[in-house]
C-alpha positions as CSV (number, residue, x, y, z in Angstrom):
1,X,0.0,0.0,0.0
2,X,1.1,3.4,-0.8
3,X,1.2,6.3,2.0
4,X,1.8,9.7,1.4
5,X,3.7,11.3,4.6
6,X,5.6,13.8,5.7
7,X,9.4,14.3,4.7
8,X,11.9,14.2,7.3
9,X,15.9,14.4,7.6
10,X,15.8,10.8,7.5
11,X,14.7,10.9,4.6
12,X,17.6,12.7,2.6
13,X,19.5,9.7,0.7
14,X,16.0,8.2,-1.2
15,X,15.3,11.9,-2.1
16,X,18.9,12.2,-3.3
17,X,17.9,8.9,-5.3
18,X,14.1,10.4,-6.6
19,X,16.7,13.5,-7.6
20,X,19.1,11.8,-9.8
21,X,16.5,9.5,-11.4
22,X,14.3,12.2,-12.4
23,X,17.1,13.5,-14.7
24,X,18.7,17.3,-14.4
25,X,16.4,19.1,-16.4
26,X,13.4,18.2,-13.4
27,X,14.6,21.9,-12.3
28,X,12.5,21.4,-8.8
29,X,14.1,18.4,-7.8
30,X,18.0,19.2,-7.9
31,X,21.0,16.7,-7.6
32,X,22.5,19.2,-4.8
33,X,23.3,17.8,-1.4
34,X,22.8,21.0,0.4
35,X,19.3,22.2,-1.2
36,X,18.1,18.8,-0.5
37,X,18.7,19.2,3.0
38,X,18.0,22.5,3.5
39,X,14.6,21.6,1.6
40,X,14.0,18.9,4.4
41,X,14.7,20.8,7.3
42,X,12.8,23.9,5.9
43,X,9.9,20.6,5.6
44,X,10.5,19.6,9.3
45,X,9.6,23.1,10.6
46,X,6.7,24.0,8.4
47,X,5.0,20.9,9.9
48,X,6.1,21.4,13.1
49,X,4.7,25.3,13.1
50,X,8.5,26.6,13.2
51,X,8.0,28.3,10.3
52,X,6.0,31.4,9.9
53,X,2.8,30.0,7.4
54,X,3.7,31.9,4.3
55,X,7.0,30.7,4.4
56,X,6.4,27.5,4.9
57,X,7.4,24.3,2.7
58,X,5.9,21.2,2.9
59,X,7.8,18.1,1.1
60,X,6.0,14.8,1.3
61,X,7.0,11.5,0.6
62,X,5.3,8.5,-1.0
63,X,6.2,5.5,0.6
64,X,5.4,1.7,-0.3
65,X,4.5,0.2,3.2
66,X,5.1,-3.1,2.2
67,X,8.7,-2.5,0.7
68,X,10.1,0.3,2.7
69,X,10.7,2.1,-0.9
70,X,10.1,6.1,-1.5
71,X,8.6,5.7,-4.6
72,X,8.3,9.5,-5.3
73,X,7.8,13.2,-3.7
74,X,5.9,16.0,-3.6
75,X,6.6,19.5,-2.6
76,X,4.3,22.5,-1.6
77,X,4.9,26.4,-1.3
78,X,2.6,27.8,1.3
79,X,2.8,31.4,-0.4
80,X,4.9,32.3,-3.4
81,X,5.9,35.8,-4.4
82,X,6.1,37.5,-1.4
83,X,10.2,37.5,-0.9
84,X,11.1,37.6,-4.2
85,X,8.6,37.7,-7.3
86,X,7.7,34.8,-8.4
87,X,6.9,34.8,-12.5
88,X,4.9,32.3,-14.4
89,X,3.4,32.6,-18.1
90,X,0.4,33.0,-19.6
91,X,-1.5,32.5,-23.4
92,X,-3.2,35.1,-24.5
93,X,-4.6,35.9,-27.6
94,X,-4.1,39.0,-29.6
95,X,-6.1,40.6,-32.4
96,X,-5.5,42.5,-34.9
97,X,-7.6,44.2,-37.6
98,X,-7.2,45.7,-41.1
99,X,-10.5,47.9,-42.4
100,X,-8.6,48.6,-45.4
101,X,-7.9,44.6,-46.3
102,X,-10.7,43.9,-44.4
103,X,-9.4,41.0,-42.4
104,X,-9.0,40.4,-38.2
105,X,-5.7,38.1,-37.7
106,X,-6.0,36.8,-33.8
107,X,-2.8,35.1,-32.8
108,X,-1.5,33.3,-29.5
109,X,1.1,35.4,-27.4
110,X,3.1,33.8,-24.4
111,X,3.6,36.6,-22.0
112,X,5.4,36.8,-18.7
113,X,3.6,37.9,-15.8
114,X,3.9,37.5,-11.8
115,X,0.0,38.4,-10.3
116,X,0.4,34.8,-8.2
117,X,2.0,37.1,-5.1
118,X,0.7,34.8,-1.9
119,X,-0.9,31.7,-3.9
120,X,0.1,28.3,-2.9
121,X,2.4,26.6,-5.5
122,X,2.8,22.5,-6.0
123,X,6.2,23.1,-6.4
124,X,7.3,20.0,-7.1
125,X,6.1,16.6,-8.0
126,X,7.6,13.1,-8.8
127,X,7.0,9.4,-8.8
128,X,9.5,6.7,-9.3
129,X,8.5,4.8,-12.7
130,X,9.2,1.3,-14.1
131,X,9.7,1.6,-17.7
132,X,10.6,3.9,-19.6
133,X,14.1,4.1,-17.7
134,X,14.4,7.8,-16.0
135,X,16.9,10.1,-18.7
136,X,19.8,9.6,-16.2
137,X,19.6,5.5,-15.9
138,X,19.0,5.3,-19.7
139,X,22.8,7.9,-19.6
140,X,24.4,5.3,-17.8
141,X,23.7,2.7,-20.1
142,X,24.6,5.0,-23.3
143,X,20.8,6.1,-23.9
144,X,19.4,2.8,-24.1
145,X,16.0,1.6,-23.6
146,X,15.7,-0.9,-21.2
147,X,12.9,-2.6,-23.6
148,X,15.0,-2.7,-26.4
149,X,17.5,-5.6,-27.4
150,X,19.6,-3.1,-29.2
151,X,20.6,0.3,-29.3
């Protein structure tokens, strides 16, 4: 049975392992030792009410009762934006018109825009997986496949 529970410094060397097999472009989840850790203490406090609520990170694990295994993790921001801006994108659409050449051209425009000041952010998510091999395990074995005979 899978469990979802709360992280704890204990937990540091199978979120090391979640980190490294969800590859380095998984920009939340970083192969660095001291992030990690200060991630999981940051954790520790938010749940323990050591934190002050905006500021607060929770990471949760996912555990597999009957193995022992941390088969993934999760991450939320209480509040983002209020230190630092926090950005995210949006689509809108943009229209245009020509009375002369009587014509409207609408187009989609990514724009940048930070209006999420004090939301709560999943900031991370991640579960373990069986097949396809994670980018860094299919790296170790030159970019193979693990259901293919050949590369």
């Amino acid at each position: 049975m899978l469990v979802v529970r709360p992280a704890g410094s204990a937990d540091f060397e199978a979120l090391m392992e979640l980190a490294v097999l969800s590859g380095r472009g998984f920009t939340s989840l970083p192969e660095d030792e001291p992030t990690l850790r200060a991630r999981l203490a940051l954790s520790e406090a938010s749940f323990q009410a050591g934190v002050a609520p905006p500021e607060a990170w929770y990471t949760l694990m996912l555990e597999d009762l009957e193995s022992g295994t941390i088969e993934g993790v999760a991450g939320v921001k209480a509040g983002v934006g209020l230190k630092r801006p926090f950005f995210s994108f949006r689509v809108v659409t943009l229209a245009q018109s020509s009375p002369t050449l009587e014509m409207r051209f609408d187009h989609k425009a990514l724009v940048l825009v930070n209006e999420c000041a004090g939301w709560s952010e999943v900031a991370t998510g991640w579960r373990r997986r069986s097949a396809p091999a994670p980018r860094s395990a299919r790296a170790e074995r030159g970019g193979c496949w693990p259901s293919r005979a050949t590369c």
